[in-house]
TORPALUM-582482 format. One line per 8 residues: number of its first residue (from 1); their letters; for each residue x, y, z of N, C-alpha, C. Coordinates in nm, 2 decimals. Layout:
<sites>
NUM> a> X,Y,Z,X,Y,Z,X,Y,Z | ...
</sites>
This chain:
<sites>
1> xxxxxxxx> 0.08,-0.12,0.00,0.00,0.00,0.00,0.09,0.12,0.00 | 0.09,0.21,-0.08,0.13,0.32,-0.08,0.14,0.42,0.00 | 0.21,0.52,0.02,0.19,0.63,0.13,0.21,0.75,0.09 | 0.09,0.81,0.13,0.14,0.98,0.07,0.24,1.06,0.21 | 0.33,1.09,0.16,0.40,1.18,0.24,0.46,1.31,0.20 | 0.49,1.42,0.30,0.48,1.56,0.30,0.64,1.57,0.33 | 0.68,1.68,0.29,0.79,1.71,0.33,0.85,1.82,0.29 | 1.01,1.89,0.35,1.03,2.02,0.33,1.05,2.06,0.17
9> xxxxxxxx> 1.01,2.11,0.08,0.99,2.13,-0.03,1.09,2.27,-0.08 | 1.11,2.28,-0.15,1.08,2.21,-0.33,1.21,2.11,-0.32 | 1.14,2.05,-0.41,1.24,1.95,-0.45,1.38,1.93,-0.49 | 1.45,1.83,-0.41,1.58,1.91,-0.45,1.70,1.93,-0.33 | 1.55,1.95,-0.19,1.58,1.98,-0.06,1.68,1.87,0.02 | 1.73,1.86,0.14,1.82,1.72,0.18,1.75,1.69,0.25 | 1.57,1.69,0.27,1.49,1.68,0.34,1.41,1.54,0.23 | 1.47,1.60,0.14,1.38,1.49,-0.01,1.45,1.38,0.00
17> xxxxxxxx> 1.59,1.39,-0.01,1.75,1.29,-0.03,1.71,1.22,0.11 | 1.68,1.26,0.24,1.64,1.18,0.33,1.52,1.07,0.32 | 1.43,1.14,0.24,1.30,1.08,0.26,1.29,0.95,0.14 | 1.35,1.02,0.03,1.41,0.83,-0.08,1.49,0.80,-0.01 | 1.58,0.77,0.12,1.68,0.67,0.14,1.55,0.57,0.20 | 1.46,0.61,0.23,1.30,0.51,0.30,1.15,0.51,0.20 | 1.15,0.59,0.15,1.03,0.58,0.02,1.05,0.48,-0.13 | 0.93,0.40,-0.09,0.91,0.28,-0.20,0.88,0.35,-0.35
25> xxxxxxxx> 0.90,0.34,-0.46,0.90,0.39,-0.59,0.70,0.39,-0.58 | 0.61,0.30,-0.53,0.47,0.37,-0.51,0.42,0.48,-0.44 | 0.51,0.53,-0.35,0.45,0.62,-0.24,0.50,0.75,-0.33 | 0.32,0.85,-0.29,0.34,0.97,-0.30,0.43,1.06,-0.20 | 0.51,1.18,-0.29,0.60,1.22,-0.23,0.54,1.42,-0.25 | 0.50,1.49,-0.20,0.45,1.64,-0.20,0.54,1.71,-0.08 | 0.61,1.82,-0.16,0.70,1.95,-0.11,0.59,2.06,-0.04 | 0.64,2.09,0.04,0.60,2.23,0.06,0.66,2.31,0.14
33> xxxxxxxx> 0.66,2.43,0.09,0.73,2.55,0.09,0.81,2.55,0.23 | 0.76,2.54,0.35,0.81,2.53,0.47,0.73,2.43,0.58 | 0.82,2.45,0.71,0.82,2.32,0.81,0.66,2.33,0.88 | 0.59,2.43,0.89,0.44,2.46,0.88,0.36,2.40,0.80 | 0.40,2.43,0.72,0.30,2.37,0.61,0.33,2.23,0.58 | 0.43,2.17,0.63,0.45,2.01,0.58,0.43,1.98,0.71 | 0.37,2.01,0.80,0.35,1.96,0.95,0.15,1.97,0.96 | 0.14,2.10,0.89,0.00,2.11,0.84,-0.07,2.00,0.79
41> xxxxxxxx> -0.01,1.96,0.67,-0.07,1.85,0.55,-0.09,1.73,0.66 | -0.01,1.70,0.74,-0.05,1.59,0.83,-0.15,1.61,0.96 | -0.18,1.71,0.98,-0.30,1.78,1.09,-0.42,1.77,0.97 | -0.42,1.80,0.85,-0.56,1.85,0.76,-0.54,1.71,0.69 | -0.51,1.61,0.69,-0.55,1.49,0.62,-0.46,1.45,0.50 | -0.42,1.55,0.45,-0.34,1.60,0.32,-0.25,1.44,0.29 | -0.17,1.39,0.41,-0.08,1.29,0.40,-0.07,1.23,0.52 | -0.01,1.12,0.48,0.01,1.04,0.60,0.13,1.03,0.71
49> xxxxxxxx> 0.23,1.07,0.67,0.34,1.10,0.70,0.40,1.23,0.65 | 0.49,1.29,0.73,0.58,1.42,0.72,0.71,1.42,0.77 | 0.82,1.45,0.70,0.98,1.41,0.70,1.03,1.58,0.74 | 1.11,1.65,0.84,1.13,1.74,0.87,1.25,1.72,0.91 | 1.31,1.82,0.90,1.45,1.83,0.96,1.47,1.88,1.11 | 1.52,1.80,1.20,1.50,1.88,1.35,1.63,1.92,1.40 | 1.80,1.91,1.38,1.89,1.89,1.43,1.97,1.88,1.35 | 2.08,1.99,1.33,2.19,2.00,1.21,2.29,1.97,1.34
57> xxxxxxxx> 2.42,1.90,1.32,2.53,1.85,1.39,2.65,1.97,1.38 | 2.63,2.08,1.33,2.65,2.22,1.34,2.65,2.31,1.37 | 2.49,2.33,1.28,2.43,2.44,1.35,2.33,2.45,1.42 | 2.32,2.35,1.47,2.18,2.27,1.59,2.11,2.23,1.58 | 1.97,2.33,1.66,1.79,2.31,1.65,1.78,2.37,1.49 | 1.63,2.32,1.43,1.52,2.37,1.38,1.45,2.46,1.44 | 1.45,2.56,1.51,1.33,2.62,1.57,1.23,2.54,1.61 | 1.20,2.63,1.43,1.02,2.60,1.38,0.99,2.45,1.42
65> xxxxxxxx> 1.05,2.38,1.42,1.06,2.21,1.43,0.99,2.20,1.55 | 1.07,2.22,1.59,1.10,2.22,1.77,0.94,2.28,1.80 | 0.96,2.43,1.80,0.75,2.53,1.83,0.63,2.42,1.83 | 0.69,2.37,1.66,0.55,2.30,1.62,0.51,2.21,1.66 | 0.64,2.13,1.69,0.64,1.97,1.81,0.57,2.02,1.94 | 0.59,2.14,2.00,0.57,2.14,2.13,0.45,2.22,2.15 | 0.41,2.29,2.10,0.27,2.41,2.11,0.16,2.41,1.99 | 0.24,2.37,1.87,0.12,2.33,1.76,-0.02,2.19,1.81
73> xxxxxxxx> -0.09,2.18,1.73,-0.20,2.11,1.69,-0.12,1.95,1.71 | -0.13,1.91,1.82,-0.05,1.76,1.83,-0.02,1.67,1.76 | 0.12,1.62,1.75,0.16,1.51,1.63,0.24,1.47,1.72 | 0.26,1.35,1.65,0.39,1.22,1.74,0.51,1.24,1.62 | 0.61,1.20,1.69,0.75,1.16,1.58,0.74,0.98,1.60 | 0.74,0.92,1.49,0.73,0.79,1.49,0.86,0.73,1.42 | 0.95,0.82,1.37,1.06,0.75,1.31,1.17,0.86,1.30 | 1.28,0.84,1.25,1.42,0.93,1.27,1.52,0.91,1.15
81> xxxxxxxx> 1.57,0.99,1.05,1.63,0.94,0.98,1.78,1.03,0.92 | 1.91,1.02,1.02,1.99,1.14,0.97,2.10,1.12,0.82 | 2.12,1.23,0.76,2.17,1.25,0.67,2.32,1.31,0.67 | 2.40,1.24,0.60,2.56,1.34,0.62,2.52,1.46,0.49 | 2.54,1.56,0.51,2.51,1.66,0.45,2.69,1.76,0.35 | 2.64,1.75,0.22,2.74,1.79,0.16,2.69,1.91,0.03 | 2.73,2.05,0.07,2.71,2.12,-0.04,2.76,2.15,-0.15 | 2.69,2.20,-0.25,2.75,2.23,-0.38,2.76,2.39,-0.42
89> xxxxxxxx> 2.82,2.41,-0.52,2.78,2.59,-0.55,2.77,2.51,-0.71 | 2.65,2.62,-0.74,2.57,2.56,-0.90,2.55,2.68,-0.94 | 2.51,2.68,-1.08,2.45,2.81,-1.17,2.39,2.72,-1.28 | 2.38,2.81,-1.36,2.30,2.80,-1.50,2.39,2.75,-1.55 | 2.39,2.67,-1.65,2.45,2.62,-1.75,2.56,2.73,-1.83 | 2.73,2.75,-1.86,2.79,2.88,-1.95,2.79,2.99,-1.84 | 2.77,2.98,-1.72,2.79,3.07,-1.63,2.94,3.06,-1.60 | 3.03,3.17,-1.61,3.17,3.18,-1.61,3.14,3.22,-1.43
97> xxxxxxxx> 3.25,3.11,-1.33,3.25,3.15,-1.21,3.32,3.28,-1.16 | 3.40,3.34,-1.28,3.39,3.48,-1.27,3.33,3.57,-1.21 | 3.22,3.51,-1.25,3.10,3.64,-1.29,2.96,3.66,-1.19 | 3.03,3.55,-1.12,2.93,3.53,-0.99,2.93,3.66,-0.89 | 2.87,3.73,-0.90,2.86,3.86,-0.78,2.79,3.84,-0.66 | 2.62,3.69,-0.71,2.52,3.68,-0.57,2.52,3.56,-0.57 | 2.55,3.51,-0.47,2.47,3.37,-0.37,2.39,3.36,-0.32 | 2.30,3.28,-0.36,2.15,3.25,-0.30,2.21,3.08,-0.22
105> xxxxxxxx> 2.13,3.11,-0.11,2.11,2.94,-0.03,2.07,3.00,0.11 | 2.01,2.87,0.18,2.00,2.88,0.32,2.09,2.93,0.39 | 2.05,3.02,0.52,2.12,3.02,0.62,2.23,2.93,0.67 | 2.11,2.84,0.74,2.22,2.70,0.73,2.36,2.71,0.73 | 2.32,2.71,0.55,2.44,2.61,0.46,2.54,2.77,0.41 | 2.50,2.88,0.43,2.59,2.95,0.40,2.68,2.96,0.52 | 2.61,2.95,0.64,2.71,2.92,0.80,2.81,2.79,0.73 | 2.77,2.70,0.68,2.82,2.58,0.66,2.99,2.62,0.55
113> xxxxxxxx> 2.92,2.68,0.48,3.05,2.67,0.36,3.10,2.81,0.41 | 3.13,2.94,0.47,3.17,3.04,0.50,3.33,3.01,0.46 | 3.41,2.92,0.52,3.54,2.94,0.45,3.58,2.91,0.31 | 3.45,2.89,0.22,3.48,2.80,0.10,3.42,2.99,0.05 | 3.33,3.06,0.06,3.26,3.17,0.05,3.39,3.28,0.06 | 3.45,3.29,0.16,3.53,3.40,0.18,3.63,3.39,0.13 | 3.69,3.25,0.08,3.82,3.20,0.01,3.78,3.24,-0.13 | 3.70,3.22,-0.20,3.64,3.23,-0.38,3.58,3.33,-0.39
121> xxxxxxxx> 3.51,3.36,-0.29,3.40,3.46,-0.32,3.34,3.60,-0.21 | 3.49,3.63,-0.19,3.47,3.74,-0.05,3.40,3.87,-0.07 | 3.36,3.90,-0.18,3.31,4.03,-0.19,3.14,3.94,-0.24 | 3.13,3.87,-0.28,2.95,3.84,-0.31,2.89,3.84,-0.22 | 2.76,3.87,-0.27,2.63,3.92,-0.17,2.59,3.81,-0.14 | 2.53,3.76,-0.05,2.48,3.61,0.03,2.33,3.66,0.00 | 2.19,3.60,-0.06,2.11,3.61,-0.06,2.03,3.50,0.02 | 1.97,3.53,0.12,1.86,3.41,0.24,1.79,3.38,0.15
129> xxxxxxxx> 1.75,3.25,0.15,1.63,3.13,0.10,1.56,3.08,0.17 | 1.45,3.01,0.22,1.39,2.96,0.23,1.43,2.81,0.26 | 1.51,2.74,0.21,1.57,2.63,0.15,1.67,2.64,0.05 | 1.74,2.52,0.07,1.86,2.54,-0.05,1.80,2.50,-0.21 | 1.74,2.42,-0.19,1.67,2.37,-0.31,1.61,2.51,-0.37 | 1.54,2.64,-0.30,1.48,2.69,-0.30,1.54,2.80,-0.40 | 1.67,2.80,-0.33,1.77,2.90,-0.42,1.85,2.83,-0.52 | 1.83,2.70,-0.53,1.88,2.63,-0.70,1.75,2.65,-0.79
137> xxxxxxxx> 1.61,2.66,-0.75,1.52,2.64,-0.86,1.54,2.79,-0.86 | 1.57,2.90,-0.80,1.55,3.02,-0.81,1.64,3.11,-0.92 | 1.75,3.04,-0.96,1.87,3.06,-1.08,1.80,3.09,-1.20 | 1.66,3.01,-1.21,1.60,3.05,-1.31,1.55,3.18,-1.37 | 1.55,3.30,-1.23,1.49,3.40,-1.26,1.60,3.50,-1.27 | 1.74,3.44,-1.29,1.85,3.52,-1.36,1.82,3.63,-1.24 | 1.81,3.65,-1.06,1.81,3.74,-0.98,1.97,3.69,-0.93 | 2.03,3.64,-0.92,2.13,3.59,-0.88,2.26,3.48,-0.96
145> xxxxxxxx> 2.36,3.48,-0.93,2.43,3.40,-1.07,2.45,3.28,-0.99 | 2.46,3.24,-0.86,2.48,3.09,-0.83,2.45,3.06,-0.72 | 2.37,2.94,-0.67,2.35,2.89,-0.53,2.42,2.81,-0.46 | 2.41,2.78,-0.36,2.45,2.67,-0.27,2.32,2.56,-0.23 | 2.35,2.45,-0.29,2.27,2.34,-0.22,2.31,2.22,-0.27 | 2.24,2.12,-0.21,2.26,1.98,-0.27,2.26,1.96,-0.39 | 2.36,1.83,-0.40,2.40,1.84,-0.56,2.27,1.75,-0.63 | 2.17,1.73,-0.59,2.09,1.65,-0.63,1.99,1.75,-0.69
153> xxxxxxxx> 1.99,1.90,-0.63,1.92,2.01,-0.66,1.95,2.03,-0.84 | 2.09,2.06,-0.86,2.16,2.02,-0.98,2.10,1.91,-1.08 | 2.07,1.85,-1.04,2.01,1.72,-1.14,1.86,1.77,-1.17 | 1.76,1.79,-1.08,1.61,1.83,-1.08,1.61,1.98,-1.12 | 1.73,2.08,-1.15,1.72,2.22,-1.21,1.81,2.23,-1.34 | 1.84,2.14,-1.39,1.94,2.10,-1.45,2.07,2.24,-1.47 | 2.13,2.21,-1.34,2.19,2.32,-1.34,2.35,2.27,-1.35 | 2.45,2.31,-1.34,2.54,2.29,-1.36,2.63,2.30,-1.24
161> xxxxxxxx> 2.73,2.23,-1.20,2.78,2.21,-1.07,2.91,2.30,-1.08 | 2.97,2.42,-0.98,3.12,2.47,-1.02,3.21,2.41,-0.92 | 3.14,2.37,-0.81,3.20,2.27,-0.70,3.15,2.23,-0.64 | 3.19,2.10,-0.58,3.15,2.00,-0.51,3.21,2.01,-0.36 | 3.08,2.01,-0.25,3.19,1.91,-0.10,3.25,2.05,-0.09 | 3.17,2.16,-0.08,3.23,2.31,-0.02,3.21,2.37,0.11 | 3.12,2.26,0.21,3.12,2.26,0.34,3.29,2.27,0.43 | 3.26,2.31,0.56,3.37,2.35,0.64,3.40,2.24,0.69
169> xxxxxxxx> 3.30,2.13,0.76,3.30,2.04,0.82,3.28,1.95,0.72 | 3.33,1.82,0.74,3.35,1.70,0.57,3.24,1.63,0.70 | 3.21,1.61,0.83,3.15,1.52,0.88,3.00,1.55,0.93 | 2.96,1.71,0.84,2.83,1.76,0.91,2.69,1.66,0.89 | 2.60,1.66,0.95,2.50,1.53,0.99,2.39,1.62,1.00 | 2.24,1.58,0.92,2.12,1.62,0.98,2.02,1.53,1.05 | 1.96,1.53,1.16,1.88,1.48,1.16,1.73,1.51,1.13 | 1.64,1.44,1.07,1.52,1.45,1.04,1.46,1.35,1.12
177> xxxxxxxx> 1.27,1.39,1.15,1.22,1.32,1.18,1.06,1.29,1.14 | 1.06,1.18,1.16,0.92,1.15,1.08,0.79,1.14,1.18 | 0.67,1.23,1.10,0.58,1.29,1.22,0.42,1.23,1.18 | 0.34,1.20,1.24,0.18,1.14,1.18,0.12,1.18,1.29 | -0.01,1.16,1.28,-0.11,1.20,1.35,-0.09,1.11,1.47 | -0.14,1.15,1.61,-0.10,1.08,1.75,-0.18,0.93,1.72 | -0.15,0.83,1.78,-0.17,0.70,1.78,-0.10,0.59,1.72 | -0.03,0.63,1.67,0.06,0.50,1.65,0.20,0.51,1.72
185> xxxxxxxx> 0.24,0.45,1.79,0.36,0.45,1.85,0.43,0.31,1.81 | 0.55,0.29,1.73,0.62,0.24,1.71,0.63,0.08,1.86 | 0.68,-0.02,1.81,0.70,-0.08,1.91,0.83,-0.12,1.97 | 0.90,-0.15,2.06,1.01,-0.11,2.11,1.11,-0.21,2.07 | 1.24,-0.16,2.00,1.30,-0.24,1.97,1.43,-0.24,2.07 | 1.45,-0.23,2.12,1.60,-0.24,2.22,1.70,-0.13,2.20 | 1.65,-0.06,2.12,1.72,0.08,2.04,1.65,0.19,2.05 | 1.59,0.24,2.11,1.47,0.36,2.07,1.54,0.49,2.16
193> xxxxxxxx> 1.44,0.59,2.11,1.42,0.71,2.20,1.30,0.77,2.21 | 1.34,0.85,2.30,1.18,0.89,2.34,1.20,1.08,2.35 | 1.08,1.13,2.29,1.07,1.24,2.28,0.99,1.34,2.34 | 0.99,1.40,2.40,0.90,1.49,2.52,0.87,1.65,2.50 | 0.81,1.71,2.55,0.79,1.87,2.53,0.76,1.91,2.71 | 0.84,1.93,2.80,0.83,1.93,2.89,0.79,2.09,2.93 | 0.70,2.16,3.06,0.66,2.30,3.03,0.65,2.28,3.19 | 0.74,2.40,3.25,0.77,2.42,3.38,0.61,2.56,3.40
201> xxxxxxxx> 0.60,2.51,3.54,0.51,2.67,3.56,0.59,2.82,3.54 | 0.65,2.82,3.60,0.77,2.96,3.57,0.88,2.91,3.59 | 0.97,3.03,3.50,1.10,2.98,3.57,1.16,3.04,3.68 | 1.23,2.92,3.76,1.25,2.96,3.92,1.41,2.88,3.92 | 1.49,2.93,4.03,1.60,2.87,4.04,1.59,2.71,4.10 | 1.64,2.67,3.98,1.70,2.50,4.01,1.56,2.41,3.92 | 1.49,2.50,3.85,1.37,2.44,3.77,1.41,2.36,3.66 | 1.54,2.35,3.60,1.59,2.29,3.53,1.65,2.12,3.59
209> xxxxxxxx> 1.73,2.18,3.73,1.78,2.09,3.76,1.72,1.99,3.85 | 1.55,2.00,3.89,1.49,1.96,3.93,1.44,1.82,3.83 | 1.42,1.86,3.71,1.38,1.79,3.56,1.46,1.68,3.55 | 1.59,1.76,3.52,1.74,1.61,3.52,1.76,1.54,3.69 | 1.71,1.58,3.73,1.67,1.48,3.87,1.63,1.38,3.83 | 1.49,1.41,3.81,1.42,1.27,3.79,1.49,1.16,3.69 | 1.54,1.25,3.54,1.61,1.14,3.48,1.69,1.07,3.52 | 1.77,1.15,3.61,1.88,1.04,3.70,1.89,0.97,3.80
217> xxxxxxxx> 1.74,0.96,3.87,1.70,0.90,3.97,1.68,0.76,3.88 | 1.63,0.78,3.80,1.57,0.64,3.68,1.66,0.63,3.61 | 1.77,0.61,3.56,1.89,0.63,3.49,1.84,0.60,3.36 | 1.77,0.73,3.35,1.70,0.76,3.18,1.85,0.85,3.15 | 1.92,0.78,3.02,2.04,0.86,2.97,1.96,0.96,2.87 | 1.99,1.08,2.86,1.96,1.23,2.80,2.04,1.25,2.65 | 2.02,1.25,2.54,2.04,1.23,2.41,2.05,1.41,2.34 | 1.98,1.47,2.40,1.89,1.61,2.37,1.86,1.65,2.45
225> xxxxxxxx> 1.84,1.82,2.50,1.80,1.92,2.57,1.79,1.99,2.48 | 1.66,2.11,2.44,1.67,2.28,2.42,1.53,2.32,2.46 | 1.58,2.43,2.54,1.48,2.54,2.64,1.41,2.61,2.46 | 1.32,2.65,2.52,1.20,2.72,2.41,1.13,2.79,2.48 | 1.11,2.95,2.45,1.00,3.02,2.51,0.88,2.92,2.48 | 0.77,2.97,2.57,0.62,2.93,2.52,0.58,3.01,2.46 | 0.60,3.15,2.42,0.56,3.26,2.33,0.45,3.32,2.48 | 0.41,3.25,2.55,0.27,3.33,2.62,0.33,3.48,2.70
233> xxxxxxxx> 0.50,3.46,2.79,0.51,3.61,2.85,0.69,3.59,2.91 | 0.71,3.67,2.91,0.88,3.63,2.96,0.84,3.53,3.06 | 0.96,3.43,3.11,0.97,3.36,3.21,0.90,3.23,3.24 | 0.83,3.20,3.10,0.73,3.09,3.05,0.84,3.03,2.93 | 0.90,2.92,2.97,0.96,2.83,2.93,0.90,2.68,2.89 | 0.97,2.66,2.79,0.95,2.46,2.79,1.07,2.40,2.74 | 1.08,2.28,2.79,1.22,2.21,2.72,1.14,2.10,2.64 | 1.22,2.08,2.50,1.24,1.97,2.42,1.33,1.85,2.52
241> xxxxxxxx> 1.31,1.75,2.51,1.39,1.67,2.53,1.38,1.50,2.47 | 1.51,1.50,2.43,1.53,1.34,2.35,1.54,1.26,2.48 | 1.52,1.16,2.50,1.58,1.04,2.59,1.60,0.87,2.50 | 1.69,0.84,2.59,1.70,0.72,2.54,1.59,0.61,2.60 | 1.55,0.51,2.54,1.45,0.42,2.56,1.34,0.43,2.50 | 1.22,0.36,2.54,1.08,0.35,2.50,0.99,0.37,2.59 | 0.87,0.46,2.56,0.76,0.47,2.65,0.70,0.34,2.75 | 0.74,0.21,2.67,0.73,0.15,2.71,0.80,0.05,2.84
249> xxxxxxxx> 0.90,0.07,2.82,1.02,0.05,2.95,0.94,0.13,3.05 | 1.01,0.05,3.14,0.99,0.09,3.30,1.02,0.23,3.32 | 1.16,0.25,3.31,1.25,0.33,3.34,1.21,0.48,3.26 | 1.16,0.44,3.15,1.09,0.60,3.10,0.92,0.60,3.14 | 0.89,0.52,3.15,0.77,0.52,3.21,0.73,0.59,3.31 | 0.82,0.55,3.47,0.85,0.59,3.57,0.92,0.75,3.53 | 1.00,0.75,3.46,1.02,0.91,3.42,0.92,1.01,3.43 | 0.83,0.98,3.32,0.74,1.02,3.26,0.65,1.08,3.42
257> xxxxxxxx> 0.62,0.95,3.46,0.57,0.95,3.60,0.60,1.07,3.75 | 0.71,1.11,3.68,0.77,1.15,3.78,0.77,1.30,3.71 | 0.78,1.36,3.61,0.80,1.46,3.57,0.69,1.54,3.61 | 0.55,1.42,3.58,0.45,1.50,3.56,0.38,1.56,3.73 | 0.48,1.53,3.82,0.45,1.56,3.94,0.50,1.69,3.97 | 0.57,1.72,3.90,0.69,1.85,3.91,0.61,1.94,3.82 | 0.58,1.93,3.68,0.55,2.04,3.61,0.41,2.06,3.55 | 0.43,2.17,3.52,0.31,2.21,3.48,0.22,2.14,3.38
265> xxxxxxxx> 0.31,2.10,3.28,0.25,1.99,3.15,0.36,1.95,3.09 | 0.28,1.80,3.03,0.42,1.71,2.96,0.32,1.65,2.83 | 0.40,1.71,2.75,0.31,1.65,2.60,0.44,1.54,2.56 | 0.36,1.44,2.52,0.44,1.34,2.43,0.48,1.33,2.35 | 0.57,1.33,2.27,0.61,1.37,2.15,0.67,1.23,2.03 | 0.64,1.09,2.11,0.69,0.98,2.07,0.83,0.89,2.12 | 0.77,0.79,2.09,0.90,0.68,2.09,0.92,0.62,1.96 | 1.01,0.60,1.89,1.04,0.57,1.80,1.20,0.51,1.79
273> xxxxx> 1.24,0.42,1.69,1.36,0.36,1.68,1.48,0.43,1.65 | 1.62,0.42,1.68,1.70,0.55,1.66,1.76,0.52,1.54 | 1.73,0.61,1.46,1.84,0.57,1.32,2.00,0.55,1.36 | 2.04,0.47,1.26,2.17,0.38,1.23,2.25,0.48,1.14 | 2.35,0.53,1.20,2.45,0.59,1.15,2.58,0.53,1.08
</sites>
């Protein structure tokens, strides 16, 4: 049976390159524009799954990842899938790298390649994208002479490659995660992790370290931490947190048990298997 799935769009993205290293040649595959809107499609029926990027080995969090896990319209993460991440700089086909004055690409990935940028190209203007893919399909509109993104963007824009592998780090890693509507929780394989949105009443001294108590009373090992406003007023916090195990185990169970004595609210965010690196 097929599966329609959502994901960071346009095509081209390392959000796409993650989602074929697990998509069957039947399953529908739909881009969209940003992490909202491919988090959407799975709240409004649209698809069945959604592939997001939550954690660059770099440059960190997702934000928007992170918000939407924790204060959006509820969804579980039911699977995990990371990518080694390697950029390209592309243009239009007869584009002399001469002649390149603007770079278009993600944030990201322009943090990513900065010594490859300032060594070739120290006077061009860095233009923000949306996505990297976003700024390879964007060469078309002749606003810019070359982007940065995956070289697979290159194949789907038929653009032309001027270099390869222009990241700073040769060992940078993304991780993505895969998200569906609440109810299905994976079943536990002896490898998993568990994902939480934890929301303190205020913050007060030692409210943090009250939290990793409990983990280490139950010797739940900690994979992930990041603090997140709740947007409602200064001093209103939540933490993301990865753990190791399954909802099912004792030991996060009893966590779970224990948290919810301390804080204000604990939204679930899934157990699922940990990708193989």
């Amino acid at each position: 049976m097929s599966i329609k799935y959502a994901y960071l769009g346009p095509a081209g993205t390392f959000t796409e390159a993650a989602l074929l290293k697990i998509a069957d040649k039947s399953d529908q595959l739909t881009a969209y524009a940003n992490v909202t809107a491919t988090l959407d499609a799975i709240r409004k029926g649209e698809c069945q799954k959604a592939l997001v990027p939550i954690e660059n080995s770099v440059e960190g969090v997702v934000a928007r990842t992170l918000d939407e896990l924790a204060i959006g319209e509820p969804l579980v993460i039911t699977g995990e899938i990371t990518l080694p991440v390697e950029f390209s700089l592309m243009a239009l086909d007869g584009t002399d790298p001469k002649d390149i004055k603007a770079i278009a690409t993600h944030p990201h990935a322009e943090s990513q390649c900065r010594t490859y940028i300032a060594k070739n190209y120290p006077n061009a203007t860095i233009i923000e994208t949306t996505s990297t893919a976003a700024a390879a399909k964007g060469l078309i509109k002749k606003e810019y002479e070359a982007a940065i993104a995956a070289s697979v963007a290159a194949k789907n824009y038929q653009l032309s490659i001027i270099a390869s592998d222009i990241g700073d780090n040769k060992s940078a890693v993304t991780r993505f995660v895969m998200v569906e509507k609440p109810g299905n929780i994976p079943a536990p394989t002896g490898k998993d992790r568990t994902s939480l949105a934890v929301f303190i009443a205020i913050d007060h001294a030692g409210a943090l370290l009250e939290i990793l108590n409990v983990f280490a009373k139950n010797q739940v090992n900690l994979t992930f931490i990041q603090s997140r406003p709740t947007g409602m007023e200064l001093g209103h916090y939540h933490f993301i947190i990865d753990a190791e195990g399954h909802i099912e185990d004792k030991a996060v169970a009893d966590t779970l048990a224990g948290l919810k004595a301390i804080c204000e609210d604990i939204r679930f965010l899934g157990s699922y298997p940990q990708a193989i690196r």
